[in-house]
C-alpha positions as CSV (number, residue, x, y, z in Angstrom):
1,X,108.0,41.3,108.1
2,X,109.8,44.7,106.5
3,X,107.1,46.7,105.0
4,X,107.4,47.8,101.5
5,X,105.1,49.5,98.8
6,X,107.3,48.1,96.0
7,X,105.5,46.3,93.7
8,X,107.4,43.0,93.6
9,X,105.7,42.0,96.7
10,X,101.7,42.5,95.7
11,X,100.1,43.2,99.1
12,X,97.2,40.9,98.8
13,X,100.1,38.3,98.8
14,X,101.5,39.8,102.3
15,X,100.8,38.0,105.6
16,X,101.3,41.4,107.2
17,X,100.3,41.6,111.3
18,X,102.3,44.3,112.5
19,X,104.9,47.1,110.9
20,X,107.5,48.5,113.1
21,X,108.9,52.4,112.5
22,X,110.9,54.0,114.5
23,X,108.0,57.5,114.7
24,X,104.4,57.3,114.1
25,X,105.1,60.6,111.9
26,X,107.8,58.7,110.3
27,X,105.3,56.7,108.2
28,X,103.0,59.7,107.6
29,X,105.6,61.6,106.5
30,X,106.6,59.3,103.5
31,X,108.8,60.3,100.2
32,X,105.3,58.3,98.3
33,X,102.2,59.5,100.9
34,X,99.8,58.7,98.0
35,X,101.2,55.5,97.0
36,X,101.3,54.6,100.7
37,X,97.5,55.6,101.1
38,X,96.7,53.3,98.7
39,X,98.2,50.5,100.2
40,X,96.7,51.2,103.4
41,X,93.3,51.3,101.6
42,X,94.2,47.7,100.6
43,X,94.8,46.3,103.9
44,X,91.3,47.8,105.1
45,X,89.7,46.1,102.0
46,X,91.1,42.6,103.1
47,X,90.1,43.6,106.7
48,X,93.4,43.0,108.0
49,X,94.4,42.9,111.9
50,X,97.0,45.2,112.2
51,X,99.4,47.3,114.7
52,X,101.6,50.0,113.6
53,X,103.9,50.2,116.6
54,X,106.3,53.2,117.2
55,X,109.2,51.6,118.8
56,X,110.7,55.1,119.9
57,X,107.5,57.0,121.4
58,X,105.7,56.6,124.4
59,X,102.3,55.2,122.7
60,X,103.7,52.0,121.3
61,X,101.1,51.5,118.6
62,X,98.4,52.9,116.5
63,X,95.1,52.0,115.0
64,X,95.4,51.5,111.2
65,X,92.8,53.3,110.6
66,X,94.2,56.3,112.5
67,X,97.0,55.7,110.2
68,X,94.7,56.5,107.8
69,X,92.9,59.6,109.0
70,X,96.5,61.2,109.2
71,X,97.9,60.3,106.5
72,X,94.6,61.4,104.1
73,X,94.9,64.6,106.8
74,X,98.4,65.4,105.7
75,X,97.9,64.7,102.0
76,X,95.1,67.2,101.9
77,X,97.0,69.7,103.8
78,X,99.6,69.1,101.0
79,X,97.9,69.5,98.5
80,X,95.7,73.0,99.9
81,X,99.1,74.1,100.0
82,X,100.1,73.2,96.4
83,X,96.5,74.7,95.5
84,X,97.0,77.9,97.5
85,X,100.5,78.5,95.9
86,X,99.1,78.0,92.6
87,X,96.5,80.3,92.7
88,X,99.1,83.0,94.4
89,X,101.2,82.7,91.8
90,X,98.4,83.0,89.1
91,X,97.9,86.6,90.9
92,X,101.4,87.5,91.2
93,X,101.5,87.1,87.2
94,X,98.5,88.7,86.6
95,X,99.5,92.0,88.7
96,X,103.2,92.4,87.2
97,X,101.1,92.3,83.5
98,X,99.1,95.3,85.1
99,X,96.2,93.6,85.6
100,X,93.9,95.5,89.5
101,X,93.3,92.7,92.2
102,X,90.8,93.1,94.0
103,X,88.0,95.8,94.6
104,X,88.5,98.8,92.0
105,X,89.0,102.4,93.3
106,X,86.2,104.5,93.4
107,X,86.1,106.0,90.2
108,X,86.6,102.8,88.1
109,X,84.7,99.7,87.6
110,X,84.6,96.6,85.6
111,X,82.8,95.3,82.3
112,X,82.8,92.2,80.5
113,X,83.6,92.6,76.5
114,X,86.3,89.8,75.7
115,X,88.0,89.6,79.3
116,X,87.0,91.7,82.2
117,X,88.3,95.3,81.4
118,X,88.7,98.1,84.0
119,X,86.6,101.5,82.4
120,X,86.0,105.0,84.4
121,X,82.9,105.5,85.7
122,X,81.0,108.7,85.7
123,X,82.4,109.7,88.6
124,X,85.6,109.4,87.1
125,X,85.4,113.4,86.1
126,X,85.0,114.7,89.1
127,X,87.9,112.9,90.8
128,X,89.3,114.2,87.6
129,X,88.9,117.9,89.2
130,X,89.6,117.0,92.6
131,X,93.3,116.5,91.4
132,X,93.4,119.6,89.6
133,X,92.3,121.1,92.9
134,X,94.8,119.4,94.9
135,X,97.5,120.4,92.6
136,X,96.4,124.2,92.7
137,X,96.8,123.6,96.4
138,X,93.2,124.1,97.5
139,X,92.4,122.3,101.1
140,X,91.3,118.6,101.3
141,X,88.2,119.4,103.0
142,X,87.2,122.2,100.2
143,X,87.8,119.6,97.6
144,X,85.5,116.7,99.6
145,X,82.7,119.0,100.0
146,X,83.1,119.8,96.3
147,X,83.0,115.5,96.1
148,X,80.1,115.4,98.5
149,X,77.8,117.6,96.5
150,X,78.4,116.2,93.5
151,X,77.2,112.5,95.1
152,X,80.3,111.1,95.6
153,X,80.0,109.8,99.0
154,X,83.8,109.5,100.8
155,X,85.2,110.8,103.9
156,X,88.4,112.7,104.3
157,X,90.7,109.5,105.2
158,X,89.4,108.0,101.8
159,X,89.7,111.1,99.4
160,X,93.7,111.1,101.0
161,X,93.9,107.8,100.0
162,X,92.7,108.0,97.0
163,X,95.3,110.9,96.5
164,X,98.1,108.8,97.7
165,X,96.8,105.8,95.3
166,X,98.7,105.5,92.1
167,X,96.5,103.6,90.4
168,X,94.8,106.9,89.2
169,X,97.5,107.7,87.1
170,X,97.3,104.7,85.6
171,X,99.6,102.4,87.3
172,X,99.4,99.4,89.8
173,X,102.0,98.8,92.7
174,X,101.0,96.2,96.0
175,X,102.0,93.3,97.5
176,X,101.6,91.3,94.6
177,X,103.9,93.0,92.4
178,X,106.1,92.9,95.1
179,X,106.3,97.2,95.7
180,X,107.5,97.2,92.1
181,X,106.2,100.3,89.9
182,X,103.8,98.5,86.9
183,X,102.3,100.1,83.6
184,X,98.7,99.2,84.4
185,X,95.9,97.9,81.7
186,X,93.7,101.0,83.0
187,X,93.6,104.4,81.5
188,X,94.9,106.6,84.3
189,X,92.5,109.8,85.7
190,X,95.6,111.7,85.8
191,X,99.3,111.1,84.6
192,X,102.2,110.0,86.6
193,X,103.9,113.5,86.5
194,X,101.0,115.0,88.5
195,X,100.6,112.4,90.5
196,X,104.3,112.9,92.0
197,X,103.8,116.4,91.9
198,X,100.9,115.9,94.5
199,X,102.5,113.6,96.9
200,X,105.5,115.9,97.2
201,X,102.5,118.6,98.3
202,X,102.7,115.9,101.5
């Protein structure tokens, strides 16, 4: 008996015992795993005796109802995939608008008004000087004690980071946007032209 999900041949009607493919993956792997799925669900309903027998592997046969652990196993893996892709996408399209991913600089933070807009925080103003230092050339560790005492609680590594991050000047570049140079939604703590002018102080 060939098997067949078309619908000229209703499988109540079937007097299926075994079906024959030529890999056990073969079957799994169908153009129509959903379709497929369902059919199997029928057979289980009418409590069928059947063997799926792989004529071209070593294990000649399979349980149907291993069948249908892998098959609902790879249709769920399919469809986590289509999810995940989705949702990466969604991200992709959001960064490229300008929109920050993720956990905000220090210095920024979020608040709900119509969506969920980025706004400087009070610390914002002394970051604000901590550029202007770094651009008059003073020394990192002058300008993180200057942080410190005014409770802003970084170490060295993050205060060079935060000097190397161009999100301050009101900008967002990362995976997401694939390296490319966005406009962000944010209001920058300093402008672009400073912030170049710092990274070439290296």
């Amino acid at each position: 008996m060939k098997w067949s999900t078309s619908s000229e041949y209703p499988i109540s009607t079937l007097d299926v015992n075994i079906i024959i493919v030529s890999t056990e993956d073969r079957i799994v792997c169908s153009t129509s795993p959903t379709r497929l799925y369902q059919h199997i669900n029928s057979l289980l309903t009418l409590d069928r005796a059947i063997e799926i027998i792989a004529v071209a592997e070593n294990v000649n046969c399979i349980s149907l109802e291993q069948l249908q652990r892998s098959i609902f196993s790879s249709l769920s893996s399919y469809e986590q995939a289509r999810r995940d892709e989705k949702s990466r996408q969604g991200l992709v399209e959001n960064a490229l608008q300008g929109n920050w991913i993720g956990v905000l600089p220090t210095g920024y933070k979020r608040i709900v008004i119509r969506d969920y807009d980025i706004v400087q925080t009070n610390e914002a103003k002394y970051l604000r000087t901590a550029f202007e230092m770094k651009l008059s050339k003073i020394t990192d560790r002058e300008i993180l004690k200057y942080l410190n005492d005014n409770d802003i609680a970084i170490t060295l590594g993050t205060l060079r980071g935060i000097f190397k991050n161009v999100f301050y000047a009101g900008y967002v570049r990362s995976k997401l946007t694939g390296g490319k140079l966005v406009k962000g939604l944010h209001v920058g703590i300093i402008t672009l032209e400073e912030y170049n002018k710092i990274q070439a102080l290296g």
